[in-house]
NUKEMAR-608199 format. One record per residue (C-alpha): residue in three letters; residue number from 1; z, x, y. Coordinates in nm, 2 decimals. Example, Ala and Ser with C-alpha at 12.3 -4.5 7.8 and 13.67 -1.06 7.14 Angstrom:
BEGIN
("ALA", 1, (0.78, 1.23, -0.45))
("SER", 2, (0.71, 1.37, -0.11))
# end
This chain:
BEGIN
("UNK", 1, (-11.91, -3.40, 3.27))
("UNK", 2, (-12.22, -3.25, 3.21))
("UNK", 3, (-12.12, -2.94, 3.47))
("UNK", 4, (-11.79, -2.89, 3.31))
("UNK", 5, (-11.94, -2.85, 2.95))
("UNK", 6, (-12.19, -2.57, 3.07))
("UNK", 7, (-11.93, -2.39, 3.21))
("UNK", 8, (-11.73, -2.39, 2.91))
("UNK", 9, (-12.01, -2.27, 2.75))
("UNK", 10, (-12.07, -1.97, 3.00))
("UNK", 11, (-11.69, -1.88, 2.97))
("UNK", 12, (-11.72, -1.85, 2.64))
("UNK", 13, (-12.02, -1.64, 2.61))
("UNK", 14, (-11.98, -1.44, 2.88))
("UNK", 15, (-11.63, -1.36, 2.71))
("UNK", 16, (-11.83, -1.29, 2.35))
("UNK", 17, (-12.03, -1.05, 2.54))
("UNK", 18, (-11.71, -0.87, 2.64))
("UNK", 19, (-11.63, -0.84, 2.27))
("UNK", 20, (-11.94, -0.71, 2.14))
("UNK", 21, (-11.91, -0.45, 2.44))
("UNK", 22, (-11.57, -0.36, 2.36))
("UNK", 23, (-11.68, -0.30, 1.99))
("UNK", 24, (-11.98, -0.06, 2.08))
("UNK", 25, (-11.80, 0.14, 2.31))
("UNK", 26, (-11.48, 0.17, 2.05))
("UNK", 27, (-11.72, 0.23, 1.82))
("UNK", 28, (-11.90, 0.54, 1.99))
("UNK", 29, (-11.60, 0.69, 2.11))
("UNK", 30, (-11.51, 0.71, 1.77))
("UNK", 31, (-11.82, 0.84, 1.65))
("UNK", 32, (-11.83, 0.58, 1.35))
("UNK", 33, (-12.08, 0.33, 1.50))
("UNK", 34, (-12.30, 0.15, 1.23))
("UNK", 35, (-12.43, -0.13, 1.37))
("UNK", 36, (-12.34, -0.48, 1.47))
("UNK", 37, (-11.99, -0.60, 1.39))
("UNK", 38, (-12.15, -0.88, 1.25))
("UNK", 39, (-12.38, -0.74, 1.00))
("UNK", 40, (-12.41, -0.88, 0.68))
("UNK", 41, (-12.54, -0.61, 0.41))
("UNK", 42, (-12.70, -0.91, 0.19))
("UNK", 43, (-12.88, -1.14, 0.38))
("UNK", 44, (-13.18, -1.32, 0.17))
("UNK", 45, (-13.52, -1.23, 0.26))
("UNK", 46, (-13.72, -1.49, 0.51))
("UNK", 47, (-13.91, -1.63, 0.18))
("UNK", 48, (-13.56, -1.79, 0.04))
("UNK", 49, (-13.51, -2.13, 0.16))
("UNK", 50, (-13.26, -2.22, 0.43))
("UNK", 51, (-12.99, -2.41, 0.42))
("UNK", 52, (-12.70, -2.53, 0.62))
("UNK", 53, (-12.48, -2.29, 0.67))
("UNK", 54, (-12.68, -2.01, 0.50))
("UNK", 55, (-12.90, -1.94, 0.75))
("UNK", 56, (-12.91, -1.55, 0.81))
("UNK", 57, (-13.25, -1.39, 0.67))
("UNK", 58, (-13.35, -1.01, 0.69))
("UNK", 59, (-13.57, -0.97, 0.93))
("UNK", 60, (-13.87, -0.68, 1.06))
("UNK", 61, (-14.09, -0.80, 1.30))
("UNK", 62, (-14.37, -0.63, 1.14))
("UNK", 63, (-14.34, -0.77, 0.81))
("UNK", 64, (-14.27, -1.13, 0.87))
("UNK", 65, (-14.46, -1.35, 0.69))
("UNK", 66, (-14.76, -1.64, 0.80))
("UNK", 67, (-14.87, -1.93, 0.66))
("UNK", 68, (-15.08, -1.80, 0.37))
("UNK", 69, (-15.42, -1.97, 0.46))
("UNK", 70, (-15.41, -1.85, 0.83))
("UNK", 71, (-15.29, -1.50, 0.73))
("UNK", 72, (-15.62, -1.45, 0.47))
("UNK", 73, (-15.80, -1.59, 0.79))
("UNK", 74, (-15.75, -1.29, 0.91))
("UNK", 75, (-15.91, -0.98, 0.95))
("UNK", 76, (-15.81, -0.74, 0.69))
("UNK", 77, (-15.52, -1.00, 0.60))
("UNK", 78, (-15.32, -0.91, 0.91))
("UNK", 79, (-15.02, -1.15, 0.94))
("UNK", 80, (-14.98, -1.07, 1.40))
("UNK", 81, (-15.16, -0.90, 1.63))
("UNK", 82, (-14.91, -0.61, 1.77))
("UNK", 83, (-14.98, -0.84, 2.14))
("UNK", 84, (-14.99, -1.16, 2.18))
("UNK", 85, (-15.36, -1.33, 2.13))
("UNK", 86, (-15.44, -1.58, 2.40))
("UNK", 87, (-15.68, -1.85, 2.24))
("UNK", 88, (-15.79, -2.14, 2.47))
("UNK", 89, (-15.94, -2.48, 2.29))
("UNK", 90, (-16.00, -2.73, 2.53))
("UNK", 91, (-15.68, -2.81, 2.70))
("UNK", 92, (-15.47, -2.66, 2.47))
("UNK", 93, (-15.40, -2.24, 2.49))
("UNK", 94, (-15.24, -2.10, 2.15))
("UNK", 95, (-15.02, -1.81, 2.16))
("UNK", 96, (-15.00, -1.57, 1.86))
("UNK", 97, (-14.89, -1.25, 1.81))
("UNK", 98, (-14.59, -0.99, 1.92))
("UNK", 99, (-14.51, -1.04, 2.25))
("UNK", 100, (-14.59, -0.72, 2.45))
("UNK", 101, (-14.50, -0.60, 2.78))
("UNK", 102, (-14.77, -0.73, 3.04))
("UNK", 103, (-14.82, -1.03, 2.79))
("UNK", 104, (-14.64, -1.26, 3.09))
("UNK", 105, (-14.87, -1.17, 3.33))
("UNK", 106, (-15.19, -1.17, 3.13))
("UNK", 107, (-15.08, -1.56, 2.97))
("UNK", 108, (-15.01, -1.68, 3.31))
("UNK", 109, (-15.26, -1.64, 3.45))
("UNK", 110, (-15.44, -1.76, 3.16))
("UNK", 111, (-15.27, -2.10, 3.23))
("UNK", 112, (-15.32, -2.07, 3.63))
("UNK", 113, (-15.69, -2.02, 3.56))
("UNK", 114, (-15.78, -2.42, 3.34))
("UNK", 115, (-15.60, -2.68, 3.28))
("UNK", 116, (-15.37, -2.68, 3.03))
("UNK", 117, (-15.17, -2.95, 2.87))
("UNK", 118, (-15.05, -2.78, 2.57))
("UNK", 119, (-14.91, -2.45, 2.44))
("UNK", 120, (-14.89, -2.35, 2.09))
("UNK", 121, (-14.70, -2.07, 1.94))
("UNK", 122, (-14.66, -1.85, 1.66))
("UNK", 123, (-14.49, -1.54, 1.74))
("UNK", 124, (-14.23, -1.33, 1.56))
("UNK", 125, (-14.12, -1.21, 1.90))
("UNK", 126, (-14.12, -0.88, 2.12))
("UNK", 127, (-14.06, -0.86, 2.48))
("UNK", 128, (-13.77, -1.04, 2.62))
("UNK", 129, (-13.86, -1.01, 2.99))
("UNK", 130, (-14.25, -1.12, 2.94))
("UNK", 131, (-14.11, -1.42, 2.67))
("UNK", 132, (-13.92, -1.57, 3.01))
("UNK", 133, (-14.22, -1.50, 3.21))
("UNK", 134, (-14.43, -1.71, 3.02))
("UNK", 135, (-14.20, -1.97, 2.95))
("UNK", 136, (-14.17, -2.05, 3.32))
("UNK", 137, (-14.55, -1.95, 3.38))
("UNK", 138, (-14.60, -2.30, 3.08))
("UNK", 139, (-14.34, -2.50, 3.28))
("UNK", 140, (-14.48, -2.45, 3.58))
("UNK", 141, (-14.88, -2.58, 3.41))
("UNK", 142, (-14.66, -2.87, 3.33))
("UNK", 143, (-14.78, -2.83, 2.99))
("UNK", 144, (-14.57, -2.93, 2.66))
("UNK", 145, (-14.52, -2.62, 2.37))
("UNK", 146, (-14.51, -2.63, 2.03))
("UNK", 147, (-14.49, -2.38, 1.70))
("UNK", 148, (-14.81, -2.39, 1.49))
("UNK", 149, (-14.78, -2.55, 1.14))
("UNK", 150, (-14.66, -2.30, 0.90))
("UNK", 151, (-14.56, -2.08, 1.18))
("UNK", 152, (-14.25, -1.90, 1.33))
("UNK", 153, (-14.11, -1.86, 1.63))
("UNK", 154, (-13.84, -1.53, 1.60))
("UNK", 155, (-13.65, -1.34, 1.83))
("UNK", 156, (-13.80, -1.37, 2.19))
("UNK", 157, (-14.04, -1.63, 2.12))
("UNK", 158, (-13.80, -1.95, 2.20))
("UNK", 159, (-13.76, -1.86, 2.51))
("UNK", 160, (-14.12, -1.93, 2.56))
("UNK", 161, (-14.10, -2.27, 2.33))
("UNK", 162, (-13.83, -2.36, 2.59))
("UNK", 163, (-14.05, -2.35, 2.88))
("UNK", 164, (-14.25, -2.69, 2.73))
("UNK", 165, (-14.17, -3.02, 2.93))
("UNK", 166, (-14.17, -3.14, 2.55))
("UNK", 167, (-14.11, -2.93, 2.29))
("UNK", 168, (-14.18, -2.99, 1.91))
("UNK", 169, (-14.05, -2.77, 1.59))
("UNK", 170, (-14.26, -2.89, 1.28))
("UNK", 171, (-14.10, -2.90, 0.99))
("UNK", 172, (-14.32, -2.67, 0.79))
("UNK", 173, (-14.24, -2.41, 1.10))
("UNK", 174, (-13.92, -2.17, 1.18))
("UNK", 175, (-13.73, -2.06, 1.52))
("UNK", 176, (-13.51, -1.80, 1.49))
("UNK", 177, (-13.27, -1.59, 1.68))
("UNK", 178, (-13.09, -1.27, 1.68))
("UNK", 179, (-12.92, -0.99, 1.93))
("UNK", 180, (-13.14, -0.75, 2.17))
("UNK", 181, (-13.25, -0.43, 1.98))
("UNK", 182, (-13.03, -0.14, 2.14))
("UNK", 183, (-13.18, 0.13, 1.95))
("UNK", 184, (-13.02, 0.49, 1.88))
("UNK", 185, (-12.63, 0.53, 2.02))
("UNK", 186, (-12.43, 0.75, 2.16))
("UNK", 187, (-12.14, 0.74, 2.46))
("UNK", 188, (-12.32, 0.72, 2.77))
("UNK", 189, (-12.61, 0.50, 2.66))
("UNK", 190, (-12.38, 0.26, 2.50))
("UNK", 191, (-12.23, 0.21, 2.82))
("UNK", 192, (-12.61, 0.14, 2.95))
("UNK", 193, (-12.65, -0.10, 2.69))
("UNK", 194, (-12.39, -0.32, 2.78))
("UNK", 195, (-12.47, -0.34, 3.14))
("UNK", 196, (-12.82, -0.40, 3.05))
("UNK", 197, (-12.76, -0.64, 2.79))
("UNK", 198, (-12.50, -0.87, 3.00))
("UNK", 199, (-12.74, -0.89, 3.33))
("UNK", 200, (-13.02, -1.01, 3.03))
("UNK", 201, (-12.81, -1.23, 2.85))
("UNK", 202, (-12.70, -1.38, 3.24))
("UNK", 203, (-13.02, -1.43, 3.31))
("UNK", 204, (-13.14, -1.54, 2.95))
("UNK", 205, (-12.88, -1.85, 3.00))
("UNK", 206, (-12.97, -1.95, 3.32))
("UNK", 207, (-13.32, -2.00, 3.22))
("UNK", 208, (-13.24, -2.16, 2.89))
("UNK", 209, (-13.02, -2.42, 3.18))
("UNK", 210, (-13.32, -2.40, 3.42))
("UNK", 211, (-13.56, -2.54, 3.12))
("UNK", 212, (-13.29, -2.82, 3.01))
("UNK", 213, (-13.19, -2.59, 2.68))
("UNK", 214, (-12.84, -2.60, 2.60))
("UNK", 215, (-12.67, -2.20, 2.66))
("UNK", 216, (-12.46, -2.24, 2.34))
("UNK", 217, (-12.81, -2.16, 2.14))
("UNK", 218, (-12.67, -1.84, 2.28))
("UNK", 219, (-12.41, -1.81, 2.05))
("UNK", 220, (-12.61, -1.72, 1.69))
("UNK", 221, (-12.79, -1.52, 1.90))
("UNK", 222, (-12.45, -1.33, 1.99))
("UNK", 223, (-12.36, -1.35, 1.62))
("UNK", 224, (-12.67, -1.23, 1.45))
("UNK", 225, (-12.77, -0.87, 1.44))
("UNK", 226, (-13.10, -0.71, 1.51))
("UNK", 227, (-13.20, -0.69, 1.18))
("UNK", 228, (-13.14, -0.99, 1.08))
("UNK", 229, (-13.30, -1.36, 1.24))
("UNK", 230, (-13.03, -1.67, 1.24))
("UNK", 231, (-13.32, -1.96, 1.13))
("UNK", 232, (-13.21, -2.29, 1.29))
("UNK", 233, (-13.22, -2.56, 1.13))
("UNK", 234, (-13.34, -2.92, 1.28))
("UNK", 235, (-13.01, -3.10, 1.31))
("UNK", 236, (-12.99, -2.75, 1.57))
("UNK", 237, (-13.27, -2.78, 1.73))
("UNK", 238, (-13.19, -3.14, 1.88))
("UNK", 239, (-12.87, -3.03, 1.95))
("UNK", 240, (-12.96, -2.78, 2.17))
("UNK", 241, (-13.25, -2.93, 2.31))
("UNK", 242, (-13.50, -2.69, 2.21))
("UNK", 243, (-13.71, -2.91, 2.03))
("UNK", 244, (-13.69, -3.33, 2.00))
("UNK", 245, (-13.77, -3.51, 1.66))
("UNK", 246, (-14.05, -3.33, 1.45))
# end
């Protein structure tokens, strides 16, 4: 049973992802591209509250906002370092920052290096690729993950909560999720694009299987464009297995 709904779920993703590429490439050839076809021109902003069912916020990496006490923390009231800081504490290694390329390598071998029993994260994302590498990097220390209190967890950065062998969401804290970036369009790259982004999003669900997350997560993901972040709420978080009570 369990087999036969993951492969209703792959069927029907992989088949979204045809849509979404059929819409791009209709939409270059006809020079009138402007953006996702699931854009909404008045999401909130990430300060509103979320609710069932209203869910979509605006989102820009560089402006998303911290937990006010560990933001004036900071240096110069920086809300994330532009890579990911690596921050041991005894057996516990806390992640924050923008996830950069070369970030997977340098955090895993900051877990092969001590012993780790628990990862904490508060990232508003980057790096796709280097968020997958550390997520298996933290399943392979055997360690559990978690977002900070008052922290978020955006874009790429679940796939690194996923890697936990237990995984908990706080309330105060939000994971979000939204398409890959493409960036500027035209004919031949949008073909590019579409190749690109259906080998990642293969390989996106087989690691969200590999780690025990459901692939259907996959599907606001799908639905919710670049500059925007689709905040899950708890009741989602359970039912995807990404995080359990909290």
């Amino acid at each position: 049973m369990r087999e036969l709904t993951v492969s209703r779920s792959l069927r029907w993703l992989l088949g979204f992802q045809a849509f979404i590429a059929l819409a791009l490439v209709v939409g270059d050839l006809g020079g009138a591209y402007t953006g996702s076809p699931f854009r909404s021109a008045d999401a909130p902003s990430l300060e509103q509250p979320i609710r069932p069912g209203d869910q979509r916020r605006q989102y820009d990496p560089s402006a998303v906002p911290g937990d006010p006490a560990r933001r004036e923390a900071m240096p110069g009231g920086e809300t994330y370092p532009d890579r990911l800081s690596i921050l041991p504490e005894g057996e516990r290694l806390t992640l924050r920052g923008t996830i950069a390329a070369g970030d997977g390598a340098r955090v895993a071998e900051a877990l092969a290096a001590r012993s780790i029993e628990a990862v904490t994260l508060d990232s508003p994302g980057g790096s796709v690729m280097d968020a997958l590498e550390i997520g298996r990097a933290i399943r392979e220390a055997d360690a559990s993950s978690a977002i900070a209190s008052g922290g978020v967890c955006f874009s790429a950065c679940p796939y690194m909560l996923a890697g936990g062998v237990t995984r908990d969401v706080p309330r105060s804290s939000r994971v979000g999720v939204h398409q890959y970036y493409f960036g500027e369009n035209s004919l031949l790259p949008a073909f590019m694009a579409v190749e690109d982004v259906q080998r990642g999003q293969g390989m996106v669900m087989a690691f969200l299987e590999e780690m025990g997350v459901d692939p259907l997560l996959m599907q606001h993901a799908l639905t919710t464009p670049p500059e925007e972040i689709y905040v899950l709420i708890p009741e989602e978080l359970e039912r995807y297995r990404l995080a359990f009570g909290g």
